[in-house]
MARLUM-526637 format. One line per field, with one value per residue (C-alpha): residue number from 0; x, z, y. Coordinates in steps of 0.2 Angstrom, whole numbers. Example, Ala and Ser with C-alpha at 12.3 -4.5 7.8 and 13.67 -1.06 7.14 Angstrom:
BEGIN
seq: (0:1) $
X: (62:68) $
Z: (39:36) $
Y: (-22:-5) $
% end
This chain:
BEGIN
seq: (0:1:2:3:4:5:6:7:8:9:10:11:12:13:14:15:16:17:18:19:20:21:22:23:24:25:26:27:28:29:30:31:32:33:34:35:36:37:38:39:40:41:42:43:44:45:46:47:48:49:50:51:52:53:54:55:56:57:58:59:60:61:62:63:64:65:66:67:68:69:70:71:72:73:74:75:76:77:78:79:80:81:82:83:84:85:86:87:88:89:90:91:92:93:94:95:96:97:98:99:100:101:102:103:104:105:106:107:108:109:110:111:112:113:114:115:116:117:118:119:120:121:122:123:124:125:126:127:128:129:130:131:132:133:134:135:136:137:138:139:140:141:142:143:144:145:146:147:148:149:150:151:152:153:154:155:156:157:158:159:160:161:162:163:164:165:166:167:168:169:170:171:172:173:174:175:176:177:178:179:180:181:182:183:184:185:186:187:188:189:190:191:192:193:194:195:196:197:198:199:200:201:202:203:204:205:206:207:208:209:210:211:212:213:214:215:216:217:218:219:220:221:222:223:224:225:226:227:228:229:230:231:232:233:234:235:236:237:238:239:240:241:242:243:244:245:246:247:248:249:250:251:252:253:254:255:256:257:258:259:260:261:262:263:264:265:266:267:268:269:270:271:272:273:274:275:276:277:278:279:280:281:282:283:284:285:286:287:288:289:290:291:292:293:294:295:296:297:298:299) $
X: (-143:-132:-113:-104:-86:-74:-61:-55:-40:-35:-32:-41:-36:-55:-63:-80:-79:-62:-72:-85:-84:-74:-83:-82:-87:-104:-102:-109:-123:-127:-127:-139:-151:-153:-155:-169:-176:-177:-185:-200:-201:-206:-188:-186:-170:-154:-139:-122:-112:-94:-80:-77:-89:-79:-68:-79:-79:-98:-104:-112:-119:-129:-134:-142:-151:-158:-166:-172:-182:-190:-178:-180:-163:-146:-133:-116:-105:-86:-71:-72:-56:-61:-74:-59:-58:-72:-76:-78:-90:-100:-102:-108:-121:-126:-130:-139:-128:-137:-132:-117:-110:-91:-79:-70:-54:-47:-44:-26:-19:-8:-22:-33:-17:-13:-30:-33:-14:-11:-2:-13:-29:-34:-30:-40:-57:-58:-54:-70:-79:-77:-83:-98:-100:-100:-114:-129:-144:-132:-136:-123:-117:-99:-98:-84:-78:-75:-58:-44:-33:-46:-54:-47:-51:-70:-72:-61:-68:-86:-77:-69:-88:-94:-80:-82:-98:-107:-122:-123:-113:-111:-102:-103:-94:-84:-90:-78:-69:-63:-50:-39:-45:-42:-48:-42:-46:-29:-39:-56:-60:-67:-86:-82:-66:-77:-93:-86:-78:-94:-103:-93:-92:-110:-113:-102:-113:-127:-118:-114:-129:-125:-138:-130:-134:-124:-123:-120:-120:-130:-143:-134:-116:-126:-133:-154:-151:-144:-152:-165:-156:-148:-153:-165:-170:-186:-176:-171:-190:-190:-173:-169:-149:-141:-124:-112:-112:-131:-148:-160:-178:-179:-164:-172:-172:-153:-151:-156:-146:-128:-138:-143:-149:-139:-146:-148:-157:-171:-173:-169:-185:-176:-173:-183:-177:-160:-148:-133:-122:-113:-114:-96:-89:-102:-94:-76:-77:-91:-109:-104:-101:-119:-131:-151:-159:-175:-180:-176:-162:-157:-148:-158) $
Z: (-88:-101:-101:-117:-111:-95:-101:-95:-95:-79:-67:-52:-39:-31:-49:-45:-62:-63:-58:-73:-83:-97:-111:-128:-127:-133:-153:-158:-169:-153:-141:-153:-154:-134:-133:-145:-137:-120:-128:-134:-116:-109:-103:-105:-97:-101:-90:-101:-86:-84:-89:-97:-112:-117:-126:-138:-155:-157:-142:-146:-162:-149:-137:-154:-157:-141:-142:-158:-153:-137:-123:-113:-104:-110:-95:-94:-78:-81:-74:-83:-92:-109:-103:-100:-120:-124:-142:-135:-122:-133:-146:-132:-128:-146:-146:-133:-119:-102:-87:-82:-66:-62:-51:-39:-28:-20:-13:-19:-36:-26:-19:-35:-46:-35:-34:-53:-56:-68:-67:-72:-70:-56:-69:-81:-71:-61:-79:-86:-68:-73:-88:-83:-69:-85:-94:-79:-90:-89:-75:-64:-51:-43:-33:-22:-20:0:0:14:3:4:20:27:13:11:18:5:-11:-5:-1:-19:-26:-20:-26:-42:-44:-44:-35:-31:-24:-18:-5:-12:0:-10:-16:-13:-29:-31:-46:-49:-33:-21:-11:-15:3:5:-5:7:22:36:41:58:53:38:45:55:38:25:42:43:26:21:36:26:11:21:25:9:2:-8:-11:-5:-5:-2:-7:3:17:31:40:57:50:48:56:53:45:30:33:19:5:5:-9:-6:-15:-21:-29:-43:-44:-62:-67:-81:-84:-99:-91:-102:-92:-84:-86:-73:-79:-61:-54:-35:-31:-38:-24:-11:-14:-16:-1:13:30:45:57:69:55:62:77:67:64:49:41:28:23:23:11:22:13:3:5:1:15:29:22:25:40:49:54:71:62:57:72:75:77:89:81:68:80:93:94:103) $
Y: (-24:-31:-35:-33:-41:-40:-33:-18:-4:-6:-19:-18:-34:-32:-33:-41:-47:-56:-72:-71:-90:-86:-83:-74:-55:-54:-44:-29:-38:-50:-35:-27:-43:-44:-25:-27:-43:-34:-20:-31:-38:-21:-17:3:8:0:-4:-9:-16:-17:-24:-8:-3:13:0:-4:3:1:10:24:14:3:15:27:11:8:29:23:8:18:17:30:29:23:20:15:8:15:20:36:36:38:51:64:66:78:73:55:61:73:57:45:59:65:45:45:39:51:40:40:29:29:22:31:25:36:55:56:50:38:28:27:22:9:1:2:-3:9:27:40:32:45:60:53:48:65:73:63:68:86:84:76:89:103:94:94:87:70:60:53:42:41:24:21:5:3:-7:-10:4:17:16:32:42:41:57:63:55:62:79:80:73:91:99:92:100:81:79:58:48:27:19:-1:-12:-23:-40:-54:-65:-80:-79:-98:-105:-92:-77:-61:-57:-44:-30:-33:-20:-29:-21:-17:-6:0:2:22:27:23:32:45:47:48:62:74:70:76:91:94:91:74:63:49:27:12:-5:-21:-12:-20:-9:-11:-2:12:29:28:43:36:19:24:24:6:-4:-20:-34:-24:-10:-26:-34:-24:-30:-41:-46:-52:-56:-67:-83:-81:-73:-68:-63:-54:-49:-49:-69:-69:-52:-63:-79:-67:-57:-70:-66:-71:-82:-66:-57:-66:-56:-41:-27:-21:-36:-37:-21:-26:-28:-37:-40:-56:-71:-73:-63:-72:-88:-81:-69:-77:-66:-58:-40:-40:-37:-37:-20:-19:-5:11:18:3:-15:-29) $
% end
Protein backbone atom coordinates (compact mmCIF):
# COMPACT_ATOMS: atom_id res chain seq x y z
CA UNK A 1 0.00 0.00 0.00
CA UNK A 2 1.61 3.27 -1.03
CA UNK A 3 0.44 6.88 -0.59
CA UNK A 4 1.54 9.27 -3.26
CA UNK A 5 0.24 12.69 -1.64
CA UNK A 6 -2.97 13.92 0.43
CA UNK A 7 -4.26 16.16 -1.64
CA UNK A 8 -7.43 15.88 -3.01
CA UNK A 9 -10.44 17.53 -5.07
CA UNK A 10 -12.73 17.66 -2.67
CA UNK A 11 -12.95 18.55 0.81
CA UNK A 12 -14.24 16.13 2.92
CA UNK A 13 -14.49 17.40 6.99
CA UNK A 14 -14.08 13.47 8.07
CA UNK A 15 -10.85 13.11 5.71
CA UNK A 16 -9.03 10.37 7.61
CA UNK A 17 -6.00 11.75 6.14
CA UNK A 18 -6.19 15.51 6.94
CA UNK A 19 -4.10 14.54 10.17
CA UNK A 20 -1.16 12.97 7.90
CA UNK A 21 2.37 14.93 9.23
CA UNK A 22 2.93 17.36 6.56
CA UNK A 23 5.19 16.18 4.17
CA UNK A 24 6.12 16.60 0.56
CA UNK A 25 4.25 14.28 -1.84
CA UNK A 26 6.27 11.45 -2.72
CA UNK A 27 7.47 12.27 -7.03
CA UNK A 28 6.88 10.13 -9.71
CA UNK A 29 10.63 8.84 -9.83
CA UNK A 30 10.37 8.15 -5.80
CA UNK A 31 6.98 6.39 -6.18
CA UNK A 32 8.51 4.28 -8.88
CA UNK A 33 11.74 3.32 -6.65
CA UNK A 34 9.48 2.07 -3.54
CA UNK A 35 7.02 0.38 -6.05
CA UNK A 36 10.03 -1.49 -7.34
CA UNK A 37 11.58 -2.03 -3.71
CA UNK A 38 8.36 -3.68 -2.67
CA UNK A 39 8.41 -5.77 -5.63
CA UNK A 40 11.82 -7.30 -4.82
CA UNK A 41 10.37 -8.03 -1.17
CA UNK A 42 7.77 -10.34 -2.62
CA UNK A 43 5.04 -7.77 -2.55
CA UNK A 44 2.56 -8.67 -5.59
CA UNK A 45 -0.49 -6.50 -5.44
CA UNK A 46 -0.43 -2.94 -5.05
CA UNK A 47 -2.53 -0.58 -3.20
CA UNK A 48 -2.03 3.39 -4.22
CA UNK A 49 -4.06 4.97 -1.25
CA UNK A 50 -5.58 8.26 -1.04
CA UNK A 51 -5.34 11.51 -0.97
CA UNK A 52 -6.53 11.33 -4.32
CA UNK A 53 -4.13 9.58 -6.97
CA UNK A 54 -6.26 10.51 -10.11
CA UNK A 55 -4.58 13.89 -9.71
CA UNK A 56 -1.37 12.76 -10.69
CA UNK A 57 -0.16 13.14 -14.08
CA UNK A 58 1.99 9.90 -13.87
CA UNK A 59 -0.60 7.48 -12.93
CA UNK A 60 -1.04 5.32 -15.48
CA UNK A 61 2.86 5.48 -16.13
CA UNK A 62 3.39 3.77 -12.54
CA UNK A 63 0.74 1.54 -12.62
CA UNK A 64 2.26 0.22 -16.54
CA UNK A 65 5.41 -0.16 -14.61
CA UNK A 66 4.15 -2.10 -11.81
CA UNK A 67 2.42 -4.95 -14.69
CA UNK A 68 5.91 -4.87 -16.15
CA UNK A 69 7.90 -5.85 -13.17
CA UNK A 70 5.29 -8.80 -12.11
CA UNK A 71 2.46 -7.28 -10.19
CA UNK A 72 -0.36 -9.07 -10.59
CA UNK A 73 -2.75 -6.38 -9.33
CA UNK A 74 -2.74 -2.74 -9.65
CA UNK A 75 -5.43 -0.79 -7.34
CA UNK A 76 -6.31 2.56 -6.62
CA UNK A 77 -8.44 4.10 -3.57
CA UNK A 78 -10.67 7.28 -5.15
CA UNK A 79 -13.44 9.30 -5.09
CA UNK A 80 -14.12 8.44 -8.64
CA UNK A 81 -14.35 11.72 -10.04
CA UNK A 82 -12.03 11.51 -12.77
CA UNK A 83 -13.25 8.10 -13.62
CA UNK A 84 -16.55 9.58 -15.12
CA UNK A 85 -14.23 10.83 -18.26
CA UNK A 86 -14.17 7.59 -20.32
CA UNK A 87 -10.66 8.24 -22.17
CA UNK A 88 -9.20 8.72 -18.65
CA UNK A 89 -10.70 5.51 -17.56
CA UNK A 90 -9.80 3.32 -20.62
CA UNK A 91 -6.00 4.86 -20.08
CA UNK A 92 -5.78 3.84 -16.45
CA UNK A 93 -7.03 0.37 -17.62
CA UNK A 94 -4.90 -0.10 -20.86
CA UNK A 95 -2.11 0.63 -18.12
CA UNK A 96 -2.94 -1.64 -16.07
CA UNK A 97 -5.06 -0.14 -13.48
CA UNK A 98 -8.06 -3.44 -12.52
CA UNK A 99 -9.05 -2.46 -9.07
CA UNK A 100 -11.02 0.04 -8.35
CA UNK A 101 -12.30 1.21 -4.66
CA UNK A 102 -14.45 4.33 -4.49
CA UNK A 103 -16.07 6.48 -2.06
CA UNK A 104 -19.51 6.79 -1.80
CA UNK A 105 -21.58 9.54 0.52
CA UNK A 106 -24.58 9.63 0.00
CA UNK A 107 -28.08 8.40 -1.82
CA UNK A 108 -28.97 11.93 -2.97
CA UNK A 109 -26.65 14.45 -4.70
CA UNK A 110 -27.50 16.81 -1.64
CA UNK A 111 -25.99 14.66 0.94
CA UNK A 112 -22.77 13.50 -1.02
CA UNK A 113 -22.04 17.35 -2.13
CA UNK A 114 -22.30 18.31 1.15
CA UNK A 115 -19.88 15.87 2.76
CA UNK A 116 -17.29 16.21 -0.04
CA UNK A 117 -17.81 20.15 -0.06
CA UNK A 118 -17.96 20.47 -3.49
CA UNK A 119 -21.14 20.79 -5.99
CA UNK A 120 -21.18 18.16 -8.42
CA UNK A 121 -19.12 15.68 -6.90
CA UNK A 122 -22.11 13.23 -6.67
CA UNK A 123 -22.67 13.46 -10.57
CA UNK A 124 -19.33 12.92 -11.10
CA UNK A 125 -18.51 9.60 -8.73
CA UNK A 126 -21.88 7.82 -9.77
CA UNK A 127 -20.82 8.78 -13.61
CA UNK A 128 -17.36 6.94 -12.85
CA UNK A 129 -19.40 4.09 -10.90
CA UNK A 130 -21.27 3.47 -14.08
CA UNK A 131 -18.56 3.29 -16.00
CA UNK A 132 -17.02 0.98 -13.95
CA UNK A 133 -20.13 -1.11 -13.69
CA UNK A 134 -19.86 -1.28 -17.85
CA UNK A 135 -16.35 -2.74 -17.87
CA UNK A 136 -17.10 -6.10 -15.53
CA UNK A 137 -13.53 -7.71 -15.88
CA UNK A 138 -12.58 -4.55 -13.48
CA UNK A 139 -12.73 -5.24 -10.02
CA UNK A 140 -14.39 -2.94 -7.59
CA UNK A 141 -15.29 -1.82 -4.25
CA UNK A 142 -17.75 0.99 -3.31
CA UNK A 143 -17.06 1.94 0.55
CA UNK A 144 -19.39 3.96 2.26
CA UNK A 145 -18.15 6.09 4.67
CA UNK A 146 -20.65 5.91 7.80
CA UNK A 147 -21.03 9.44 8.98
CA UNK A 148 -23.59 11.68 11.17
CA UNK A 149 -24.84 13.15 7.61
CA UNK A 150 -25.55 9.92 6.14
CA UNK A 151 -26.87 7.58 8.53
CA UNK A 152 -30.29 7.47 7.12
CA UNK A 153 -29.42 6.74 3.83
CA UNK A 154 -27.32 3.57 3.94
CA UNK A 155 -30.12 1.56 2.73
CA UNK A 156 -30.03 3.93 -0.13
CA UNK A 157 -26.43 3.92 -1.13
CA UNK A 158 -26.52 -0.05 -1.07
CA UNK A 159 -29.84 0.26 -3.01
CA UNK A 160 -28.20 2.49 -5.80
CA UNK A 161 -24.95 0.05 -5.47
CA UNK A 162 -27.36 -2.58 -7.11
CA UNK A 163 -28.85 -0.42 -9.41
CA UNK A 164 -25.65 0.61 -10.58
CA UNK A 165 -25.02 -2.78 -11.86
CA UNK A 166 -21.90 -3.16 -9.08
CA UNK A 167 -21.49 -6.18 -7.10
CA UNK A 168 -19.33 -5.02 -3.63
CA UNK A 169 -19.85 -2.95 -1.38
CA UNK A 170 -18.23 -1.44 2.46
CA UNK A 171 -19.72 0.05 5.20
CA UNK A 172 -16.30 1.64 7.07
CA UNK A 173 -17.20 3.48 10.18
CA UNK A 174 -15.38 6.59 10.16
CA UNK A 175 -12.06 6.81 11.75
CA UNK A 176 -11.75 10.00 14.08
CA UNK A 177 -9.00 13.09 13.25
CA UNK A 178 -7.44 15.29 14.88
CA UNK A 179 -6.66 18.36 12.56
CA UNK A 180 -4.83 21.85 14.66
CA UNK A 181 -5.54 20.40 17.82
CA UNK A 182 -9.07 19.53 17.61
CA UNK A 183 -11.66 16.77 17.03
CA UNK A 184 -13.69 17.07 14.29
CA UNK A 185 -16.24 15.08 16.18
CA UNK A 186 -19.51 17.19 14.53
CA UNK A 187 -19.00 14.84 11.28
CA UNK A 188 -18.86 11.44 13.50
CA UNK A 189 -22.12 8.97 13.89
CA UNK A 190 -22.08 7.57 17.24
CA UNK A 191 -22.10 3.30 17.16
CA UNK A 192 -25.33 2.94 18.88
CA UNK A 193 -27.37 5.34 16.37
CA UNK A 194 -25.20 3.72 13.52
CA UNK A 195 -25.01 0.21 14.54
CA UNK A 196 -29.40 -0.33 12.98
CA UNK A 197 -28.48 1.54 9.89
CA UNK A 198 -24.91 -0.33 8.86
CA UNK A 199 -27.45 -3.47 10.08
CA UNK A 200 -30.00 -2.66 8.23
CA UNK A 201 -28.17 -1.75 5.57
CA UNK A 202 -26.15 -4.76 4.89
CA UNK A 203 -29.51 -6.97 5.19
CA UNK A 204 -30.62 -5.27 1.92
CA UNK A 205 -27.20 -6.25 0.40
CA UNK A 206 -28.03 -9.73 1.22
CA UNK A 207 -31.18 -9.32 -0.42
CA UNK A 208 -29.86 -7.97 -3.31
CA UNK A 209 -27.19 -10.16 -3.54
CA UNK A 210 -24.24 -7.66 -2.62
CA UNK A 211 -21.33 -9.04 -1.40
CA UNK A 212 -21.04 -7.01 1.45
CA UNK A 213 -18.05 -6.24 4.55
CA UNK A 214 -17.36 -3.58 7.04
CA UNK A 215 -14.64 -1.90 8.55
CA UNK A 216 -14.35 -0.85 12.21
CA UNK A 217 -17.29 -2.14 12.97
CA UNK A 218 -17.27 -4.13 16.15
CA UNK A 219 -18.56 -7.65 16.09
CA UNK A 220 -21.39 -6.79 18.74
CA UNK A 221 -23.08 -3.90 16.16
CA UNK A 222 -23.77 -6.60 13.93
CA UNK A 223 -26.26 -9.31 12.85
CA UNK A 224 -23.93 -12.85 12.82
CA UNK A 225 -25.11 -13.02 9.53
CA UNK A 226 -22.69 -10.50 8.35
CA UNK A 227 -20.36 -10.77 11.23
CA UNK A 228 -18.05 -12.77 8.69
CA UNK A 229 -17.08 -10.56 6.64
CA UNK A 230 -15.61 -7.81 9.08
CA UNK A 231 -12.05 -7.30 8.53
CA UNK A 232 -9.37 -8.51 11.38
CA UNK A 233 -6.02 -7.94 12.00
CA UNK A 234 -5.08 -11.21 10.22
CA UNK A 235 -6.65 -9.93 6.98
CA UNK A 236 -3.26 -7.25 7.03
CA UNK A 237 -0.51 -10.06 8.26
CA UNK A 238 0.72 -9.82 4.32
CA UNK A 239 0.55 -5.98 4.18
CA UNK A 240 3.39 -3.75 3.72
CA UNK A 241 2.76 0.20 3.82
CA UNK A 242 4.73 2.89 2.44
CA UNK A 243 2.72 5.89 3.80
CA UNK A 244 4.58 9.33 3.73
CA UNK A 245 5.22 9.85 7.37
CA UNK A 246 5.45 6.02 8.34
CA UNK A 247 6.26 2.41 7.21
CA UNK A 248 4.89 -0.78 8.56
CA UNK A 249 6.57 -3.96 7.32
CA UNK A 250 3.38 -5.82 8.54
CA UNK A 251 0.35 -3.79 8.68
CA UNK A 252 -1.30 -6.23 11.35
CA UNK A 253 0.54 -5.08 14.79
CA UNK A 254 -0.22 -1.19 13.61
CA UNK A 255 -4.20 -2.84 13.06
CA UNK A 256 -4.15 -3.53 16.50
CA UNK A 257 -2.62 -0.47 18.25
CA UNK A 258 -5.43 1.91 16.12
CA UNK A 259 -7.67 -1.24 16.92
CA UNK A 260 -7.64 -2.01 20.74
CA UNK A 261 -9.75 -4.19 22.82
CA UNK A 262 -11.84 -2.87 25.41
CA UNK A 263 -11.67 -4.00 28.71
CA UNK A 264 -15.00 -6.15 28.24
CA UNK A 265 -13.43 -7.59 25.17
CA UNK A 266 -12.08 -9.93 27.46
CA UNK A 267 -15.11 -11.86 28.33
CA UNK A 268 -15.98 -11.54 24.67
CA UNK A 269 -15.97 -15.21 22.61
CA UNK A 270 -15.48 -13.17 19.40
CA UNK A 271 -12.81 -11.19 20.39
CA UNK A 272 -10.14 -12.42 18.77
CA UNK A 273 -12.01 -12.08 15.67
CA UNK A 274 -12.89 -8.71 16.19
CA UNK A 275 -12.09 -5.79 14.77
CA UNK A 276 -13.60 -3.00 17.36
CA UNK A 277 -13.06 -0.31 16.40
CA UNK A 278 -10.60 2.97 16.96
CA UNK A 279 -9.00 3.71 19.44
CA UNK A 280 -9.70 7.29 18.91
CA UNK A 281 -13.27 7.22 19.34
CA UNK A 282 -12.91 4.64 22.79
CA UNK A 283 -10.78 7.62 23.99
CA UNK A 284 -13.50 10.20 23.10
CA UNK A 285 -16.85 8.44 23.54
CA UNK A 286 -15.83 5.97 26.29
CA UNK A 287 -16.36 1.76 25.53
CA UNK A 288 -20.01 1.16 26.88
CA UNK A 289 -21.33 0.95 22.98
CA UNK A 290 -19.09 -2.20 22.60
CA UNK A 291 -20.39 -5.27 24.46
CA UNK A 292 -19.07 -9.03 25.20
CA UNK A 293 -20.83 -11.66 23.04
CA UNK A 294 -21.04 -15.29 24.91
CA UNK A 295 -21.39 -16.79 21.85
CA UNK A 296 -21.91 -16.50 17.72
CA UNK A 297 -25.61 -15.13 18.30
CA UNK A 298 -25.86 -13.79 22.13
CA UNK A 299 -24.61 -10.96 24.63
CA UNK A 300 -23.09 -12.35 27.91
Amino acid sequence: MLRLTTQCNSACTHCTVADVEAHEARDARQALGEIVEARKRGCDELVIMRGEPTLRPELAKLAQAARRIGYRLVQIQTNGRLLCYPDYLDRLVRAGVDFFEVSLFGARASTHDAISADEGAFDQTVAGLRLLAARPQLGHLVTIAVLAANLDELVAMVELVAELGLARVQLNFTRPVRVDGRWRTEVLARLDDAGPAIRAALRRARALGLAASTEAVPLCQLDPEDRAAAETARDFVDVQVVDLHRRHASFADHHRQVRPHAPQCAECALAQVCPTTWAAYQELFGTNELRALNSADGFL
